[in-house]
C-alpha positions in Angstrom: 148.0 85.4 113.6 149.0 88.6 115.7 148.0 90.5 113.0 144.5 88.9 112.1 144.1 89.4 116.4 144.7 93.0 116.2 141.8 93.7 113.8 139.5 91.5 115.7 140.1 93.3 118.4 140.1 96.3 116.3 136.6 95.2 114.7 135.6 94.5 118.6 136.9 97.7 120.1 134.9 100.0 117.6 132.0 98.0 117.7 131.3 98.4 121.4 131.8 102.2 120.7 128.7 102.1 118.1 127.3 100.3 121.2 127.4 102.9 123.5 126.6 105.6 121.3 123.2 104.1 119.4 120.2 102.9 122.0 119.0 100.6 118.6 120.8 97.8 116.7 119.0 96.5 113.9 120.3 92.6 112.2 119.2 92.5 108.2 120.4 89.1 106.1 122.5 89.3 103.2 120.8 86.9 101.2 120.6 88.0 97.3 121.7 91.4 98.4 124.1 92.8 95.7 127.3 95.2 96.7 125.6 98.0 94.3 122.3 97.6 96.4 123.7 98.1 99.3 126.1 100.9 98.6 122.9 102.4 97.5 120.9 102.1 101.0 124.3 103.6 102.8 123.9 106.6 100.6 120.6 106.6 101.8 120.9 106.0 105.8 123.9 108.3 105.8 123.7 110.7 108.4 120.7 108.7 110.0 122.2 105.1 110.7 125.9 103.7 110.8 126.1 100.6 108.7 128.8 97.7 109.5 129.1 94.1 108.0 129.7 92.5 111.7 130.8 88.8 112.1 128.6 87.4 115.0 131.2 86.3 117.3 132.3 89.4 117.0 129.2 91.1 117.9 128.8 88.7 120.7 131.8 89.8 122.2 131.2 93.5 122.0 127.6 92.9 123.1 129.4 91.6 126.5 131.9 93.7 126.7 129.2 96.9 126.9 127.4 94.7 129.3 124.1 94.4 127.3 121.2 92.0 128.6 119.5 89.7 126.4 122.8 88.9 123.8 122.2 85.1 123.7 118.3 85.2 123.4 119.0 88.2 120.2 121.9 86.1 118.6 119.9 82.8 118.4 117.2 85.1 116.2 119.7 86.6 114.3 121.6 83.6 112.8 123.4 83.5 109.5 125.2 86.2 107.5 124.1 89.5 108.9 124.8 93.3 108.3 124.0 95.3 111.6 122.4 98.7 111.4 122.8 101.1 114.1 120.3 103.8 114.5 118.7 106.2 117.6 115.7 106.5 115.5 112.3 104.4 115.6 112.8 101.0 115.0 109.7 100.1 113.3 110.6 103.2 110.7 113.9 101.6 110.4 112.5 98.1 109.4 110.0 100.0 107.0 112.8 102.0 105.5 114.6 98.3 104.5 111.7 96.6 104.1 110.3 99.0 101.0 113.6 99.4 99.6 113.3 96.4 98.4 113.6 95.3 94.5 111.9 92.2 92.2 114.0 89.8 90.6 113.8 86.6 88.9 113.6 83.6 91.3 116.0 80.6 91.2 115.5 77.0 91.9 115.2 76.0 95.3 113.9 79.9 96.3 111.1 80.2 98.4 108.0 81.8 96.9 107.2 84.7 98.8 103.7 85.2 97.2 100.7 83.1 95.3 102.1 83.1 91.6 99.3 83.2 88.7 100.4 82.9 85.3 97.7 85.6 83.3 95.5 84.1 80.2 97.0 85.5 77.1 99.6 85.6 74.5 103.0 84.7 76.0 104.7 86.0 72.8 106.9 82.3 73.3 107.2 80.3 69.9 105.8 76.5 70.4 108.5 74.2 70.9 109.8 72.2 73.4 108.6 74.7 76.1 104.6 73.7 75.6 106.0 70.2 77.7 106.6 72.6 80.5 103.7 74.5 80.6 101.8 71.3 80.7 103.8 69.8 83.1 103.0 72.7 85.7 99.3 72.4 84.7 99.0 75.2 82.3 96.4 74.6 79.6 97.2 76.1 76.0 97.1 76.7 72.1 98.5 78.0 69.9 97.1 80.9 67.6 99.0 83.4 65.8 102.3 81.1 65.8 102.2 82.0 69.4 101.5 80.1 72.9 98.2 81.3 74.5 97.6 80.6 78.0 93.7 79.6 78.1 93.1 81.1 81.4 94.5 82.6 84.6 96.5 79.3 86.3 97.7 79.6 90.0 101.3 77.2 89.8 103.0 77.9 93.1 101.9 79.6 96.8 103.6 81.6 99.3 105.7 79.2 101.2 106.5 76.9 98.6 109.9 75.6 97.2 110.4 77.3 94.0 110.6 73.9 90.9 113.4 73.9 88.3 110.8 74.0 85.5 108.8 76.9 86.9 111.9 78.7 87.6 113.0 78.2 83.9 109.5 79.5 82.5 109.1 82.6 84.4 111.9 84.7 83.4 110.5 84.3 80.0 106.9 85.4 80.6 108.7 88.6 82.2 107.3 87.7 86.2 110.2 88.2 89.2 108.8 86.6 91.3 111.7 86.9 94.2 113.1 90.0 96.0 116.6 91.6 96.6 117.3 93.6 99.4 118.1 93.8 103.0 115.8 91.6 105.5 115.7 92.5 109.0 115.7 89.9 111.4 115.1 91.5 114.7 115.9 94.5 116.7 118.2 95.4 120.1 116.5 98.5 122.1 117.5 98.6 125.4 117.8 94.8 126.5 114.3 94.6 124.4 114.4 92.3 121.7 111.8 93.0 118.9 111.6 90.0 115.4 110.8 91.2 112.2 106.7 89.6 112.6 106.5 92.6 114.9 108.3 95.2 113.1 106.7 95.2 109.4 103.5 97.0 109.9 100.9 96.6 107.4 100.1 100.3 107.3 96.6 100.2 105.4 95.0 97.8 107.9 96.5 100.0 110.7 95.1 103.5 108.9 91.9 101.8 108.6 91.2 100.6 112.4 92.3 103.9 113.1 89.6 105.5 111.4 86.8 103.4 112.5 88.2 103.8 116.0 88.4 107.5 115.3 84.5 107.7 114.1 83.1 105.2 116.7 84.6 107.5 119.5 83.3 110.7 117.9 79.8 109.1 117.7 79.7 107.8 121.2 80.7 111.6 122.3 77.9 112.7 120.5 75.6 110.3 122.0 76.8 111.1 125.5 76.8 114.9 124.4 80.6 115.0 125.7 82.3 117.8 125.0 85.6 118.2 123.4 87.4 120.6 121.1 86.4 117.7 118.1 83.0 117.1 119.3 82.3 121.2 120.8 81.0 122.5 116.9 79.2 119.7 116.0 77.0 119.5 119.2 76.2 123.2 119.2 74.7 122.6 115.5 72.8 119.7 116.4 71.6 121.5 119.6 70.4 124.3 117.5 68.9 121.7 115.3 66.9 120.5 117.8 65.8 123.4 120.1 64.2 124.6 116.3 62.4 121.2 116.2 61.1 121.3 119.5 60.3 125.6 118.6 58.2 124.5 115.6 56.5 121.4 117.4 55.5 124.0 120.4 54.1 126.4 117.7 56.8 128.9 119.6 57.2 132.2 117.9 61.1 133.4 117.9 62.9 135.7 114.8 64.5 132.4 114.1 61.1 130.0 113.7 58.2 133.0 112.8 58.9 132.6 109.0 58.9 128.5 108.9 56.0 129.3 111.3 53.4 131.2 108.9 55.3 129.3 106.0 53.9 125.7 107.8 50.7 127.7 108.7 49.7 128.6 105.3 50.3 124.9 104.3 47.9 123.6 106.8 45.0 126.3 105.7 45.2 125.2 102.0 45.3 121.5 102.8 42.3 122.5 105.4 40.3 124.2 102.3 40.9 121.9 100.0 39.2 118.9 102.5 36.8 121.4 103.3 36.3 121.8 99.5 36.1 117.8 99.0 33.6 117.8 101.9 31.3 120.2 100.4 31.6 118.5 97.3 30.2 115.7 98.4 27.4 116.7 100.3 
């Protein structure tokens, strides 16, 4: 018992070290997470992060012992089988960094669907057999051509959310879809007494890109509008101010080096179109 005391404090004594050396602690689950997989991400955050497989009492007590605000109210979101990640980089690049490292697997019964799942139309390449019964039971419709099941069209048989079925977990795996993933899940993140779930951390980068660039292009327009000058807006308002001081120039009939040409050009223009109504006139006289 002395012993197993020892390492606990051992376990504690180091872990209030990482503490006071790294301003972020990141809490990822363990669920499905294979040794090999996660040897693989320390490879990968060495030199970056420090990775440690923590017990939470544990961390509790280190989180006291360094005095940090906020343990109770991060423990309660951080509950279960966790591996802690210490970092003093950007937190939201740290939950990105787990969060696309992930890989597909076949689900298991009892998993949780973590997206709509559509069996395609098409050849299965599965003999008939006992297997049709499932196919039908999960509201499939088929025939068989070829000595082969065909799935009659595209057939939605579970959403995101749902509780993955013993007979749909059976099928899958054999018409090739994973529809699970393996890899580490953060839970939430310690910076500084602020405590940040993993809702707020996974950015959907696309949709932010995007507002970004409308933002970007209703602000340059506005400038425009408002003739504000920056060093975005600076080029584009001297061209469109050169635009239309030679608009203006040509309306006033105003004779420069830059308009005389497009002057006698729209000059000329006007005297044939003049003798050719003149012309008509006479014509019809």
């Amino acid at each position: 018992m002395s012993r197993v005391s020892e390492e606990k404090l051992g376990i504690v004594d180091s872990t209030v070290k990482l503490l006071e050396s790294y301003e972020v602690i990141g809490a990822a689950g363990l669920h499905k997470v294979g040794s090999g997989m996660l040897q693989d991400l320390r490879r990968q955050l060495r030199g970056n992060v420090t990775v440690r497989g923590i017990k939470n009492t544990l961390m509790r007590i280190a989180m006291e012992k360094a005095s940090l605000d906020g343990t109770d109210e991060f423990l309660k979101i951080i509950k279960g089988q966790n591996i802690y990640i210490f970092s003093n980089g950007n937190p939201f690049e740290l939950a990105m960094t787990l969060h696309r490292n992930k890989v597909r697997v076949f689900a298991k019964a009892g998993d949780t669907v973590i997206e709509d799942i559509i069996i395609p139309s098409g050849n299965t390449g599965l003999s008939p057999g006992p297997i049709i019964t499932k196919f039908g039971g999960l509201g499939i419709r088929t025939r068989i051509e070829a000595g082969n099941i065909w799935v009659v069209q595209d057939t939605e048989v579970a959403r995101k959310g749902d509780t993955l079925s013993n007979d749909l977990a059976d099928l899958l795996p054999r018409l090739g879809i994973r529809a699970a993933e393996m890899g580490l899940e953060i839970k939430a993140v310690y910076e500084k007494g602020v405590i940040i779930p993993r809702d707020d951390l996974i950015l959907d980068l696309d949709t932010y890109s995007g507002q970004l660039a409308r933002a970007y292009s209703d602000a340059f327009q506005v400038a425009l509008k408002a003739a504000y000058l920056t060093p975005v807006t600076t080029n584009t308002l001297l061209s469109l101010a050169v635009q239309n001081s030679r608009k203006v120039a040509l309306k006033a009939a105003y004779a420069t080096h830059e308009t005389v040409s497009e002057l006698i050009t729209l000059a000329n223009a006007q005297a044939i179109n003049l003798a050719k109504n003149v012309g008509r006139a006479q014509a019809n006289l």
